[in-house]
C-alpha positions in Angstrom: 0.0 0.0 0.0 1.6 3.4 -1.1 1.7 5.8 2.0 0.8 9.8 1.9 2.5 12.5 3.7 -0.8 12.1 5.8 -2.8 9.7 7.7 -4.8 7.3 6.0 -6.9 4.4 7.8 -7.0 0.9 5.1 -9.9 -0.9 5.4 -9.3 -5.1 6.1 -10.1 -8.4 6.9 -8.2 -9.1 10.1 -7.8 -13.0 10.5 -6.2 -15.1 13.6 -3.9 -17.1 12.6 -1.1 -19.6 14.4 1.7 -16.8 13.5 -1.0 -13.8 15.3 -3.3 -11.7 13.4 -2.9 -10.7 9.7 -4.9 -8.1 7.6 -5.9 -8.6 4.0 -7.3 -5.8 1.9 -11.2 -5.1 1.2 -10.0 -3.4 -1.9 -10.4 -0.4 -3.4 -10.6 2.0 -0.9 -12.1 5.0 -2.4 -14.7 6.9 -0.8 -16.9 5.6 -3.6 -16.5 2.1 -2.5 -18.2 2.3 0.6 -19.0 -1.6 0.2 -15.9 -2.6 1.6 -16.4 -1.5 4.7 -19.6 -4.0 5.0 -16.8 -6.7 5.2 -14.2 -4.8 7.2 -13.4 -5.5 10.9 -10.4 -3.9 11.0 -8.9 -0.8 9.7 -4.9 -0.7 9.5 -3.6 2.5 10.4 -0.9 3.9 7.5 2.4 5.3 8.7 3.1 8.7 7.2 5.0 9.4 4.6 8.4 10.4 6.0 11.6 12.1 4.0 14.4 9.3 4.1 11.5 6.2 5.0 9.4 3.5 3.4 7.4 4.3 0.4 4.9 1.9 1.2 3.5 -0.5 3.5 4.9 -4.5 2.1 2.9 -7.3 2.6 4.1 -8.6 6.1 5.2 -5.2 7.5 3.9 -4.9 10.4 1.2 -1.7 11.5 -1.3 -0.4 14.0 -5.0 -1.1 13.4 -8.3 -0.1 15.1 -10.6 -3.2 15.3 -14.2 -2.4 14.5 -15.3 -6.0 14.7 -14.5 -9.8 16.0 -11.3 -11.3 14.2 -12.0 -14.0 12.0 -10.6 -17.7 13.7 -8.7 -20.1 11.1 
């Protein structure tokens, strides 16, 4: 996920797993797409973007999220 000189909350499907929770994308994210938040139960929190840091956030970085539901069990 590309990050922005300000904060930006990425809605996700936070699951339980043996290695601790992971999030997966809802997809798009636009305001638009208010539909992936009926799936949501979590919402990762973005670091900002930061002269001399990441670019992005990689799949298994790890980052802040607010829960706004149960986490799926596997």
């Amino acid at each position: 996920m590309p990050l922005d000189t300000r904060v930006e909350f990425h809605r996700v499907i936070v699951q339980a797993t043996p290695n601790g929770l992971q999030a997966t994308t809802t997809g798009g994210q636009r305001s638009s797409r208010v539909a992936s938040l009926c799936g949501a139960n979590g919402l990762v929190q973005l670091p900002m973007l930061a002269e001399g840091g990441p670019h992005k956030l990689n799949a298994g970085d790890f980052a802040q999220a607010v829960m706004i539901g149960e986490p799926l069990i596997l």
